[in-house]
DRENDORO-29239 format. One record per residue: residue number from 1; y, x, z of N, C-alpha, C, O, CB in turn. Coordinates in pm, whole numbers, plus 50000, padded with zeros to 5 digits. Glycine has a CB too. Example, Ala and Ser with C-alpha at 12.3 -4.5 7.8 and 13.67 -1.06 7.14 Angstrom:
// residues 2
k:1 n_yy:49431 n_xx:51319 n_zz:50780 ca_yy:49550 ca_xx:51230 ca_zz:50780 c_yy:49670 c_xx:51320 c_zz:50780 o_yy:49668 o_xx:51424 o_zz:50846 cb_yy:49553 cb_xx:51131 cb_zz:50905
k:2 n_yy:49775 n_xx:51285 n_zz:50708 ca_yy:49894 ca_xx:51367 ca_zz:50714 c_yy:50003 c_xx:51290 c_zz:50787 o_yy:50114 o_xx:51341 o_zz:50804 cb_yy:49940 cb_xx:51408 cb_zz:50572
//
This chain:
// residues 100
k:1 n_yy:33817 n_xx:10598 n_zz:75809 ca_yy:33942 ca_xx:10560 ca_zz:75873 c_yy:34061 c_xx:10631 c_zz:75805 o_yy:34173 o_xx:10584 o_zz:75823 cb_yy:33938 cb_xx:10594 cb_zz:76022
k:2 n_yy:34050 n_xx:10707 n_zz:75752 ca_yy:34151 ca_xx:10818 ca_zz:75701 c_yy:34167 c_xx:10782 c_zz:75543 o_yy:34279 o_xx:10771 o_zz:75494 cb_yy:34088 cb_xx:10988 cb_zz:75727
k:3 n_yy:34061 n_xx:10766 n_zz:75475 ca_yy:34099 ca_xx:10674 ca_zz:75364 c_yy:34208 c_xx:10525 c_zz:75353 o_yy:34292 o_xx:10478 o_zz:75276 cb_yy:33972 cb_xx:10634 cb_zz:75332
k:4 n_yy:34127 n_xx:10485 n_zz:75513 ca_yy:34207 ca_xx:10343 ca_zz:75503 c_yy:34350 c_xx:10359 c_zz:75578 o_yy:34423 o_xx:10272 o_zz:75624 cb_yy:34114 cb_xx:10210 cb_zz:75584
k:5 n_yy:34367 n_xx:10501 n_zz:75574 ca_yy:34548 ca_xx:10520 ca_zz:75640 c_yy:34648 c_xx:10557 c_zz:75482 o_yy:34763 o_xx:10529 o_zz:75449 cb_yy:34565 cb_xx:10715 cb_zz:75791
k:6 n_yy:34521 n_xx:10641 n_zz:75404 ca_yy:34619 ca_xx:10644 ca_zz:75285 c_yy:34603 c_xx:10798 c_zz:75239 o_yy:34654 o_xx:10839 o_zz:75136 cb_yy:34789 cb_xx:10600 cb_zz:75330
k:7 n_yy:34531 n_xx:10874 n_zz:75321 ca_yy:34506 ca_xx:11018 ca_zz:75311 c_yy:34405 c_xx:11049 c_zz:75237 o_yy:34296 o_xx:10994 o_zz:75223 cb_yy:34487 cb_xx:11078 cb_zz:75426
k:8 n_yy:34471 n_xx:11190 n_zz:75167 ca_yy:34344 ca_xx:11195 ca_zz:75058 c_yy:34253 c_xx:11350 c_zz:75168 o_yy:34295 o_xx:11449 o_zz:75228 cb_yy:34423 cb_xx:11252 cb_zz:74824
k:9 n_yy:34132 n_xx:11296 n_zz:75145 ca_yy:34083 ca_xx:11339 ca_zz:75309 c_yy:33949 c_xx:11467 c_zz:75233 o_yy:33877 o_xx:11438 o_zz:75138 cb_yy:33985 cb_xx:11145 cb_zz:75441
k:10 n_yy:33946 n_xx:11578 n_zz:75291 ca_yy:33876 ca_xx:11655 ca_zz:75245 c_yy:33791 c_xx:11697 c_zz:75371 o_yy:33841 o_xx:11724 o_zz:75481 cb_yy:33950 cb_xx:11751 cb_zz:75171
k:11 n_yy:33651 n_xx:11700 n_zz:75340 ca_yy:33519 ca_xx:11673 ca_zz:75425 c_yy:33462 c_xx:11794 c_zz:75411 o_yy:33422 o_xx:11829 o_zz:75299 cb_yy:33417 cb_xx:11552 cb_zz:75379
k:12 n_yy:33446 n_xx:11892 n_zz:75543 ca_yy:33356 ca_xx:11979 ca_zz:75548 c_yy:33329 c_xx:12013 c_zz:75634 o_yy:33420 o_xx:12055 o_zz:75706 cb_yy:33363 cb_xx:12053 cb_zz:75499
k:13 n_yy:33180 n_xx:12020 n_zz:75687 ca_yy:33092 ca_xx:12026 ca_zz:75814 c_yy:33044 c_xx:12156 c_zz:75862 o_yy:32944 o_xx:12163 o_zz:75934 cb_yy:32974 cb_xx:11949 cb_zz:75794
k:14 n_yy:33103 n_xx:12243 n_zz:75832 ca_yy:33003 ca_xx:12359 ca_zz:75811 c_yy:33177 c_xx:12437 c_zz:75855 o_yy:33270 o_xx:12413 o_zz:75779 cb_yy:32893 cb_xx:12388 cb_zz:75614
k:15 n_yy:33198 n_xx:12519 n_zz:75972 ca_yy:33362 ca_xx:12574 ca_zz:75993 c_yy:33355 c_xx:12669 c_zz:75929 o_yy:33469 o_xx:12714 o_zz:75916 cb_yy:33426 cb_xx:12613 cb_zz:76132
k:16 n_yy:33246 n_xx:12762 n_zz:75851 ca_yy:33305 ca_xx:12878 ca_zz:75845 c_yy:33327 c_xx:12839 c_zz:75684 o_yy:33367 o_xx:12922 o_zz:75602 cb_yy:33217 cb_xx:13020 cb_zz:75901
k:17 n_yy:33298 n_xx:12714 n_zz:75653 ca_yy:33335 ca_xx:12728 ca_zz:75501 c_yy:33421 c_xx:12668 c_zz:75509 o_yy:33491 o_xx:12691 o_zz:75410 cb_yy:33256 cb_xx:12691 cb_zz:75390
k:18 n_yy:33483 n_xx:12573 n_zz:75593 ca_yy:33614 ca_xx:12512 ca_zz:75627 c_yy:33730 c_xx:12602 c_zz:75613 o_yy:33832 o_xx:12595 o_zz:75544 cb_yy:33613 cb_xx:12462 cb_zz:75764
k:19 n_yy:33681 n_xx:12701 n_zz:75711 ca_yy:33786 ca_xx:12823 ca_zz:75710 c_yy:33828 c_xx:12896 c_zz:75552 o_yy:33934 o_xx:12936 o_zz:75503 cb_yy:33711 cb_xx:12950 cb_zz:75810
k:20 n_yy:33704 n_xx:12889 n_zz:75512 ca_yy:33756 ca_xx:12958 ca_zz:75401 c_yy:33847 c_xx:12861 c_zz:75323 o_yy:33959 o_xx:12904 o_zz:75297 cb_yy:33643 cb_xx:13016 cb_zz:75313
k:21 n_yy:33817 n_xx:12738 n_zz:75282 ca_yy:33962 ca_xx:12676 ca_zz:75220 c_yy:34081 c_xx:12654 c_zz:75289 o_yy:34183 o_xx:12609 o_zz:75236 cb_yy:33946 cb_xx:12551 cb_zz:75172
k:22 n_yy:34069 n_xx:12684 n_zz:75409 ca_yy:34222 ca_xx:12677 ca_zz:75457 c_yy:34303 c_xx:12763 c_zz:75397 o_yy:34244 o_xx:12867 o_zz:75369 cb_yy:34243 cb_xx:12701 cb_zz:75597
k:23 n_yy:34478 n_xx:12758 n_zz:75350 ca_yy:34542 ca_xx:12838 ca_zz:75306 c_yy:34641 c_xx:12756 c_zz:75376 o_yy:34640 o_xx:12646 o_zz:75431 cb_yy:34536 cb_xx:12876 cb_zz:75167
k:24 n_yy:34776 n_xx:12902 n_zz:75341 ca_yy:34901 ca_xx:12796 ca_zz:75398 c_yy:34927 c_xx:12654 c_zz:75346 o_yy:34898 o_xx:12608 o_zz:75236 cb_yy:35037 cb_xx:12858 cb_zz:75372
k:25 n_yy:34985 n_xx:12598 n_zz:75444 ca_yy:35031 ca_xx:12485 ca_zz:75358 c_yy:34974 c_xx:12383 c_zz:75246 o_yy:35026 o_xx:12291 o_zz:75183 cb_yy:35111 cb_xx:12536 cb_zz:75304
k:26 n_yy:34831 n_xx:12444 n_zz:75251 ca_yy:34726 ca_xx:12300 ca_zz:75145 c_yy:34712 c_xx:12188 c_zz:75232 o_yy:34697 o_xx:12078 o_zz:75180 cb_yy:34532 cb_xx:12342 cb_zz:75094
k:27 n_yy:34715 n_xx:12203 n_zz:75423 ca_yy:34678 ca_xx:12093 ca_zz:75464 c_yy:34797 c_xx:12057 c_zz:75518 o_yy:34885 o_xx:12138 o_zz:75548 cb_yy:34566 cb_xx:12089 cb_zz:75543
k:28 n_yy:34806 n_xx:11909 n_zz:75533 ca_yy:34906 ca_xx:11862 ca_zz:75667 c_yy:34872 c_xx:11846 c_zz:75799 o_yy:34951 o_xx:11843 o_zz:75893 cb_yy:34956 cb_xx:11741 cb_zz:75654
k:29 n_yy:34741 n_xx:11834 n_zz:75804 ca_yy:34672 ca_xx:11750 ca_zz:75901 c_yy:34515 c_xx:11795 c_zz:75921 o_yy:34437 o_xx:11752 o_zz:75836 cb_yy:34682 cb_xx:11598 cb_zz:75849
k:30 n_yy:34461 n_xx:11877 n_zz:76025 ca_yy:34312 ca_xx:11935 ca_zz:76013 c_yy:34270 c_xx:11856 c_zz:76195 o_yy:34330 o_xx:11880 o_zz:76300 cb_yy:34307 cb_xx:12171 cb_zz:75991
k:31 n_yy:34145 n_xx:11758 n_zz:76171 ca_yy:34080 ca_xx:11698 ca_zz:76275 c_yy:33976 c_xx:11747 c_zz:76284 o_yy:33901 o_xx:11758 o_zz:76186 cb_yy:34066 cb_xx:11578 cb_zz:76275
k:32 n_yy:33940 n_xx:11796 n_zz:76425 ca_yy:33833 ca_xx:11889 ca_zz:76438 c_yy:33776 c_xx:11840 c_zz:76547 o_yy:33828 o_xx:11744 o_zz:76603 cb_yy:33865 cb_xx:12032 cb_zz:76448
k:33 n_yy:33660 n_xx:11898 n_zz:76597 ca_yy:33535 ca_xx:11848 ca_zz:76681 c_yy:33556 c_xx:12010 c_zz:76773 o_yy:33581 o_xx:12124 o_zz:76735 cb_yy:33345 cb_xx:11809 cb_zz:76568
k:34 n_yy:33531 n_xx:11946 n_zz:76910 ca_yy:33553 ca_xx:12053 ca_zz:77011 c_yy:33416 c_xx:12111 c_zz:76988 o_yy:33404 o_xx:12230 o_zz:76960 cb_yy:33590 cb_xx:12005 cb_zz:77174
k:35 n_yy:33323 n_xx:12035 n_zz:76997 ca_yy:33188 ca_xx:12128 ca_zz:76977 c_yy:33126 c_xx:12088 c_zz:76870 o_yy:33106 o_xx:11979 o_zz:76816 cb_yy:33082 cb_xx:12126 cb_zz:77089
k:36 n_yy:33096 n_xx:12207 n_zz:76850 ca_yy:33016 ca_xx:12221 ca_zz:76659 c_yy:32928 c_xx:12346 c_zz:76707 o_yy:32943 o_xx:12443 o_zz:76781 cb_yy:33162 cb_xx:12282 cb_zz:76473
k:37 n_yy:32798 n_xx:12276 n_zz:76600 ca_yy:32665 ca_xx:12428 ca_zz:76621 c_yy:32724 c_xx:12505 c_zz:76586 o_yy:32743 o_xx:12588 o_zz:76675 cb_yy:32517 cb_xx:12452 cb_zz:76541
k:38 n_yy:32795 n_xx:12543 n_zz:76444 ca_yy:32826 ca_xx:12686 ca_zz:76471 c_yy:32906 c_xx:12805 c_zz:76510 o_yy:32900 o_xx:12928 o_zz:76513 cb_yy:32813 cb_xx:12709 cb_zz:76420
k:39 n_yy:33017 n_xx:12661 n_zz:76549 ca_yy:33121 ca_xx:12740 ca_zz:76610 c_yy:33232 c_xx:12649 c_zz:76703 o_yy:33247 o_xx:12531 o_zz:76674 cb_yy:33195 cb_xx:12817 cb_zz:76488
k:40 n_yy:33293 n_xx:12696 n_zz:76792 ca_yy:33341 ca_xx:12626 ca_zz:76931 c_yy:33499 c_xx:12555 c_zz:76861 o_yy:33580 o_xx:12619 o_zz:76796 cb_yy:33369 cb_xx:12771 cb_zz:77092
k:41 n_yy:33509 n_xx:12425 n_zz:76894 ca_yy:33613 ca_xx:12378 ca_zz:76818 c_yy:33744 c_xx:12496 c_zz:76878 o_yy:33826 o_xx:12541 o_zz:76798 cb_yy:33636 cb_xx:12194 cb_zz:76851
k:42 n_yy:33744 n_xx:12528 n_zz:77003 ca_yy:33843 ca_xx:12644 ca_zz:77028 c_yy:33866 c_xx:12739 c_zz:76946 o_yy:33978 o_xx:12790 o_zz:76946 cb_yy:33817 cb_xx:12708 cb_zz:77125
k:43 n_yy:33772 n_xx:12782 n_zz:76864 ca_yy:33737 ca_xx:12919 ca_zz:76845 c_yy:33805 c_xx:12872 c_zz:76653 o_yy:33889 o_xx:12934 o_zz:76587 cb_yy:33522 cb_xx:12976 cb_zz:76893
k:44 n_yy:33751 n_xx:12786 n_zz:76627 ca_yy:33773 ca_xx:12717 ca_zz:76510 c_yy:33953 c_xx:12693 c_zz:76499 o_yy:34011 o_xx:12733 o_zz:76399 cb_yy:33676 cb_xx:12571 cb_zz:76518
k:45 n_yy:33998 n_xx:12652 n_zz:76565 ca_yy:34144 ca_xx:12643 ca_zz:76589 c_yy:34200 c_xx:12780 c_zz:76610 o_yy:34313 o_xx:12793 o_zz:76563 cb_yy:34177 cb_xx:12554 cb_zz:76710
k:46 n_yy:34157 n_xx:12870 n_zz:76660 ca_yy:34224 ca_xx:13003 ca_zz:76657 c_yy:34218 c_xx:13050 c_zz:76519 o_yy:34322 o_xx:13082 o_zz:76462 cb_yy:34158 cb_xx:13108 cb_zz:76752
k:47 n_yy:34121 n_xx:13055 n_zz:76469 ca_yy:34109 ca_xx:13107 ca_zz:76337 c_yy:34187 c_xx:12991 c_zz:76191 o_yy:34244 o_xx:13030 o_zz:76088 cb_yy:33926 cb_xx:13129 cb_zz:76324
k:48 n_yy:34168 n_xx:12886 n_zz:76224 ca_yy:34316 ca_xx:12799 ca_zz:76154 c_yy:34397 c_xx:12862 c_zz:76177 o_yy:34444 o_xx:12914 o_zz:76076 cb_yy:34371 cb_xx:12663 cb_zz:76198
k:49 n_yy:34480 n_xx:12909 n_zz:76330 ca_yy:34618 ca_xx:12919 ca_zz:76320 c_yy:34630 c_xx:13068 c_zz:76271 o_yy:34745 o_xx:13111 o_zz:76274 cb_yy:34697 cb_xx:12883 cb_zz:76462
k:50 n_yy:34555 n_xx:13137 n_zz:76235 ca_yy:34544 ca_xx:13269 ca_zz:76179 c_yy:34587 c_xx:13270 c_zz:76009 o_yy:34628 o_xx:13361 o_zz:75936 cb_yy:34384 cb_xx:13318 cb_zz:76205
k:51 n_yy:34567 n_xx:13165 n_zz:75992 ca_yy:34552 ca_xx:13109 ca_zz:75843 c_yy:34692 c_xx:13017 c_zz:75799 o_yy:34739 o_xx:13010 o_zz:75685 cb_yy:34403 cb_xx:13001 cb_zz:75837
k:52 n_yy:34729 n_xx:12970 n_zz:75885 ca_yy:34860 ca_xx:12799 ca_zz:75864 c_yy:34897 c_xx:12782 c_zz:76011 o_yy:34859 o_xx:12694 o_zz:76088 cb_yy:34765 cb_xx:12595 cb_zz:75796
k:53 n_yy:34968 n_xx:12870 n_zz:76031 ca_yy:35027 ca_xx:12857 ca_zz:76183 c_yy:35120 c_xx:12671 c_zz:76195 o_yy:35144 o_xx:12592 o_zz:76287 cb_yy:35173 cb_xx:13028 cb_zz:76206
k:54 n_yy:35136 n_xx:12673 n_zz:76096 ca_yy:35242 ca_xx:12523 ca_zz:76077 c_yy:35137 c_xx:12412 c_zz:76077 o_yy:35183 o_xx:12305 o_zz:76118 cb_yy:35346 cb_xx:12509 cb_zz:75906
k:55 n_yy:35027 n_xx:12410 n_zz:76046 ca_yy:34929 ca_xx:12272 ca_zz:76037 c_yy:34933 c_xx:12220 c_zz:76142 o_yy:34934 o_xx:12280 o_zz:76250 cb_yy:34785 cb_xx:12281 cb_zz:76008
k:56 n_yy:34936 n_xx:12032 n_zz:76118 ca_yy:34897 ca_xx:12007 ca_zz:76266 c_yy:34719 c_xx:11988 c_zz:76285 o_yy:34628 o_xx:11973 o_zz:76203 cb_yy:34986 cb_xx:11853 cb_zz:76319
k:57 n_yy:34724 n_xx:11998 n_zz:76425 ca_yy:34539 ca_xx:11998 ca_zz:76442 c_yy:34523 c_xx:11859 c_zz:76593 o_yy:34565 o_xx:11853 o_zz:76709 cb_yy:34457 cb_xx:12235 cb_zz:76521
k:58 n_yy:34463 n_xx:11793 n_zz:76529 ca_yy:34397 ca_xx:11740 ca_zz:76613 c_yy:34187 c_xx:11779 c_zz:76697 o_yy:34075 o_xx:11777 o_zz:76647 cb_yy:34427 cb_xx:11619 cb_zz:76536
k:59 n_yy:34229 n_xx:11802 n_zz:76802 ca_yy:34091 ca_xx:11800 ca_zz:76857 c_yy:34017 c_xx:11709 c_zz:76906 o_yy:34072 o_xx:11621 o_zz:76973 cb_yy:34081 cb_xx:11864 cb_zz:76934
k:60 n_yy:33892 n_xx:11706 n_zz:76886 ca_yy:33808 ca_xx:11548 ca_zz:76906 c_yy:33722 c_xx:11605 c_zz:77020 o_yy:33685 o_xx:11721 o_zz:77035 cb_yy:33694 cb_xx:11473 cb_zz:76748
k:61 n_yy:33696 n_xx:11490 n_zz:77103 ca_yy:33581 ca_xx:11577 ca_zz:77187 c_yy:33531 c_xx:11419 c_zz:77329 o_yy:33602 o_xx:11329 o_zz:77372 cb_yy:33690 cb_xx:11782 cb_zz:77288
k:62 n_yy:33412 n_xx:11448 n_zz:77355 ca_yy:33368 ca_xx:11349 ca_zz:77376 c_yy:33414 c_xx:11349 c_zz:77538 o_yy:33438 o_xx:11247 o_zz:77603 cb_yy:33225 cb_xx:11341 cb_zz:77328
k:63 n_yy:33422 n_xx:11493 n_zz:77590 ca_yy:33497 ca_xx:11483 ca_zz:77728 c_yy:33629 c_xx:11622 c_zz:77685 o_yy:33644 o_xx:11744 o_zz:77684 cb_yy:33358 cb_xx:11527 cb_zz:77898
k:64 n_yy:33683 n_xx:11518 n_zz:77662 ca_yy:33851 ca_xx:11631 ca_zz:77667 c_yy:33888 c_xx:11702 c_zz:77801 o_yy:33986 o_xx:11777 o_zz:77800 cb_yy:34012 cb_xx:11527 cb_zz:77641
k:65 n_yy:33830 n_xx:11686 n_zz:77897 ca_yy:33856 ca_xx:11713 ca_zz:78007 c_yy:33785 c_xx:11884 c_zz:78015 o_yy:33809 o_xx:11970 o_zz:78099 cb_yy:33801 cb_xx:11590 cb_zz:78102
k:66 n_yy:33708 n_xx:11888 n_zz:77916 ca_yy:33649 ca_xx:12021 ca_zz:77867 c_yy:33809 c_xx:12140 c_zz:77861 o_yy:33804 o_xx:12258 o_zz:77895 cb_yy:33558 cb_xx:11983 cb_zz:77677
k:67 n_yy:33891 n_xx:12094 n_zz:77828 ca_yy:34021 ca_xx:12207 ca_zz:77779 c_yy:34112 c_xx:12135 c_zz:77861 o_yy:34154 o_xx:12021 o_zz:77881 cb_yy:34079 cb_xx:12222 cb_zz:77593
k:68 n_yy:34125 n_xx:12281 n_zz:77906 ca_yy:34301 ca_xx:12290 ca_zz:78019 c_yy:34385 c_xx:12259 c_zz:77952 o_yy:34400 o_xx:12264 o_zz:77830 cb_yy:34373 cb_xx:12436 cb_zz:78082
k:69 n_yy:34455 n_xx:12219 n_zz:78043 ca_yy:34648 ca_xx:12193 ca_zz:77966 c_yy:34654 c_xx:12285 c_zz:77863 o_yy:34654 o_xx:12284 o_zz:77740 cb_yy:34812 cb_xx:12243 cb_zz:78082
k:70 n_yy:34660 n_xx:12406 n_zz:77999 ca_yy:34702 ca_xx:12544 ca_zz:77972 c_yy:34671 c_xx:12606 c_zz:77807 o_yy:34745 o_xx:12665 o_zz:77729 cb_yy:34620 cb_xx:12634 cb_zz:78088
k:71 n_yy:34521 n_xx:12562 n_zz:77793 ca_yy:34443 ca_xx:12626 ca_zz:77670 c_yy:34508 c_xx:12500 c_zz:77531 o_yy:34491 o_xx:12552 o_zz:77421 cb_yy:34222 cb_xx:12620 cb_zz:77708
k:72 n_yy:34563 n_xx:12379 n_zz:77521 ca_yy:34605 ca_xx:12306 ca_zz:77446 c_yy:34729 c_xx:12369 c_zz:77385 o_yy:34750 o_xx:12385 o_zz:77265 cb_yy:34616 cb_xx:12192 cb_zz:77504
k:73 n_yy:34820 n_xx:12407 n_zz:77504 ca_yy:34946 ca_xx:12437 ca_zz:77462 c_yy:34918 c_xx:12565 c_zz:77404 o_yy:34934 o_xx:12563 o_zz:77282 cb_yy:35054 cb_xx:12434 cb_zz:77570
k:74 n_yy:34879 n_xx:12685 n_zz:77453 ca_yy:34821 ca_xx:12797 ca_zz:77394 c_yy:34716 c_xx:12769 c_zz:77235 o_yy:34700 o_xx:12859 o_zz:77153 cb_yy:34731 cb_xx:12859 cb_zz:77524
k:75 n_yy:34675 n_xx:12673 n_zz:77223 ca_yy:34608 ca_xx:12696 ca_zz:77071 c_yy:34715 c_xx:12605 c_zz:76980 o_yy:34705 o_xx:12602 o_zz:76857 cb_yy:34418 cb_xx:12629 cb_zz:77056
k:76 n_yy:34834 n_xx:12518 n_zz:77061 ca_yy:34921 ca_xx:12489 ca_zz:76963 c_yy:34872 c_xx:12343 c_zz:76907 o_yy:34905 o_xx:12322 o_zz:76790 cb_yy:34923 cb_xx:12607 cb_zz:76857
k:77 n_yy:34837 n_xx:12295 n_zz:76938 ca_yy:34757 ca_xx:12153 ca_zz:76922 c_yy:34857 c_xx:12044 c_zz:76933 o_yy:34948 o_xx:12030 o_zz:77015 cb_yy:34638 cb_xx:12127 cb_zz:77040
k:78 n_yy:34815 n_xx:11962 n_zz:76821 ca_yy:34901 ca_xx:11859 ca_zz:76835 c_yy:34881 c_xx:11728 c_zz:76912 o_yy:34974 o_xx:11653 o_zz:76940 cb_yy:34924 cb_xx:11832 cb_zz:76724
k:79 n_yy:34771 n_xx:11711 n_zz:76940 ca_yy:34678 ca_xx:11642 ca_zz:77032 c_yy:34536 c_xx:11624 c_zz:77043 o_yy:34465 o_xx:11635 o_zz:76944 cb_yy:34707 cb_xx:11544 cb_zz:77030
k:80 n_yy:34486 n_xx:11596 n_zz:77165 ca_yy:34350 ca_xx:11577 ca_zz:77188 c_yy:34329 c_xx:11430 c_zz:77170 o_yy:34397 o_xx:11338 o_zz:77217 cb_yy:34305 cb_xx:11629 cb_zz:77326
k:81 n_yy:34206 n_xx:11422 n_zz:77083 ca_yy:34146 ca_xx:11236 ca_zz:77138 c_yy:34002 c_xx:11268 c_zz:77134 o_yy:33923 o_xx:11332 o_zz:77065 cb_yy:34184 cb_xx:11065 cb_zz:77004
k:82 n_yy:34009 n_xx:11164 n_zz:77282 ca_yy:33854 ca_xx:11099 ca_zz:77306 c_yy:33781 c_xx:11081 c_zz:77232 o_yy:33848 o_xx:11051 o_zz:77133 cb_yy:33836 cb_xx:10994 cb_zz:77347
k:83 n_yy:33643 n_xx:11075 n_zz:77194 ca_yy:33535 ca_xx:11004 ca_zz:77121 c_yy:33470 c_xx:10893 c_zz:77199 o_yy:33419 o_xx:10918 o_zz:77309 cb_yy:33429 cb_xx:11102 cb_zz:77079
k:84 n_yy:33469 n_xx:10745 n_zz:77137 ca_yy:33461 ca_xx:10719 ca_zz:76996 c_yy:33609 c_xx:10738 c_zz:76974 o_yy:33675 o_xx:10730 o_zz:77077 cb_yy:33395 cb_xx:10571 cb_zz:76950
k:85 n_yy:33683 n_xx:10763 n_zz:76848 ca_yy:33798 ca_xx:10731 ca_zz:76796 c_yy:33798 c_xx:10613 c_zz:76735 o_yy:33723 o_xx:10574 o_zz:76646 cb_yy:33838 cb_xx:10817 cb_zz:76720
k:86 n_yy:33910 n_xx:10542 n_zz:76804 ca_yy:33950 ca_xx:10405 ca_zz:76733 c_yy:34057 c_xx:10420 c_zz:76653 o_yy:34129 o_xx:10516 o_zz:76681 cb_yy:33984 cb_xx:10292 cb_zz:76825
k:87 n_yy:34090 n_xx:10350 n_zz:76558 ca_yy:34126 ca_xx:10330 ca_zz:76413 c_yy:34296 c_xx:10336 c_zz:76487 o_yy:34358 o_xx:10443 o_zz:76485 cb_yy:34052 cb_xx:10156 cb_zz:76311
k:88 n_yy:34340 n_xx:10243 n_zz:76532 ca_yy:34477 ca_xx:10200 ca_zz:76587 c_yy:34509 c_xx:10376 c_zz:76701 o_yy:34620 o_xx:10426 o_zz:76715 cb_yy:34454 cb_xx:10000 cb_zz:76706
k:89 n_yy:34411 n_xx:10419 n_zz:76747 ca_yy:34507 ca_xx:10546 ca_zz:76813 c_yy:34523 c_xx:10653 c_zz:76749 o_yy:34613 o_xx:10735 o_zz:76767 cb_yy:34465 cb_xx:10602 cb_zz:76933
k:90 n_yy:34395 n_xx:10659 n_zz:76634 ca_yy:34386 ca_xx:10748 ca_zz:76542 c_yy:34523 c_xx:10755 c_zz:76462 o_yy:34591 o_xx:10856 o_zz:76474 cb_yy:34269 cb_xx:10717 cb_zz:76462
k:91 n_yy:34568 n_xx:10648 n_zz:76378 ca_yy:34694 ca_xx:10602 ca_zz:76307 c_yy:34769 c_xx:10648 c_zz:76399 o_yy:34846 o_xx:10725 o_zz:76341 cb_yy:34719 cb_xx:10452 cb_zz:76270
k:92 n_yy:34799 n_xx:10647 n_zz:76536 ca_yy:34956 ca_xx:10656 ca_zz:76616 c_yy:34945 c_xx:10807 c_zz:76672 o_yy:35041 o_xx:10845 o_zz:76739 cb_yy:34984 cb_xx:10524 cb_zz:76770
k:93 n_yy:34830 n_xx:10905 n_zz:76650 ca_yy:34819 ca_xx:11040 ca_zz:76667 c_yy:34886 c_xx:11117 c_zz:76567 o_yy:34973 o_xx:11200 o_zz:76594 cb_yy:34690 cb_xx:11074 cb_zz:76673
k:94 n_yy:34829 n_xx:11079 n_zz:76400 ca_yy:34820 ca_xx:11114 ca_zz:76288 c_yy:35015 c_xx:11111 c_zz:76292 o_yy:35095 o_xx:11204 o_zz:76287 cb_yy:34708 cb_xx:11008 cb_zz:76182
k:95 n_yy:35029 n_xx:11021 n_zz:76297 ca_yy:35179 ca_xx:10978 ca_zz:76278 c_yy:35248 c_xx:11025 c_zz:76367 o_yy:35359 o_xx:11060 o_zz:76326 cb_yy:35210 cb_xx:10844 cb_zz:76276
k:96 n_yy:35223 n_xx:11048 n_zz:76521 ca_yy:35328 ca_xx:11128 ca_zz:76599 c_yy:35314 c_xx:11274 c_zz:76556 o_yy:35417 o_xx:11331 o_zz:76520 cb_yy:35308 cb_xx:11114 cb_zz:76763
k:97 n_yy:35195 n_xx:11342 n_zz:76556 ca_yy:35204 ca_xx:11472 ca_zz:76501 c_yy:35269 c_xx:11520 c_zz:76372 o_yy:35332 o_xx:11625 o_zz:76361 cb_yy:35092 cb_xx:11506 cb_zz:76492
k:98 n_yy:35244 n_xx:11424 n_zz:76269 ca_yy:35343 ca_xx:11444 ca_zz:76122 c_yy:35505 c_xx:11422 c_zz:76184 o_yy:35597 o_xx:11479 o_zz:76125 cb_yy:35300 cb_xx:11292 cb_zz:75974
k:99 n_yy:35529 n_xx:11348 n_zz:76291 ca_yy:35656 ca_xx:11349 ca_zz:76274 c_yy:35720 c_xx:11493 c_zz:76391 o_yy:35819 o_xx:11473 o_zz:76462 cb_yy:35708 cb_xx:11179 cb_zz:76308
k:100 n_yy:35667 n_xx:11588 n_zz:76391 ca_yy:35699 ca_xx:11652 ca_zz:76526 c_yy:35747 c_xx:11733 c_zz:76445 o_yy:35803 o_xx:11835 o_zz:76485 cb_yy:35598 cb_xx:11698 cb_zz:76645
//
């Protein structure tokens, strides 16, 4: 889906090696999974914003209802979406967060 928006999209499954290529400003845009074996998409987003306080982050998660308001605004998130992700909300996430 991210190919077919136009993004040149960099794939890695594994957070703690994710983490390690994060630097300032290499990404625009980091979509993440609330739960991952080896580490809690929360926990994964703290340690981004440790790294690129400016990135936007989207969180994926199959019940979003998992994270408080409270804990969204506190990790700085640019939005949550449901799983499955569809193509058309994905595009109007991607695009409200780049424009914020």
């Amino acid at each position: 889906m991210l190919d077919a928006l136009g993004f040149d999209v960099d794939v890695c499954i594994d957070p703690e090696k994710a983490l390690k290529r994060i630097k300032p400003n290499l990404y625009d845009i980091i979509i993440t999974d609330l739960h991952m074996p080896q580490m809690s998409g929360i926990k994964f987003v703290r340690e981004i914003r440790k790294k690129d306080e400016n990135v936007k982050i989207i969180l994926c998660s199959g019940n979003p209802g998992d994270v408080s308001p409270e804990e969204l605004h506190t990790l700085g998130l640019d939005s949550i979406m449901q799983k499955p992700l569809e193509y058309g909300e994905l595009a109007q996430k991607i695009k409200k967060a780049m424009s914020q």
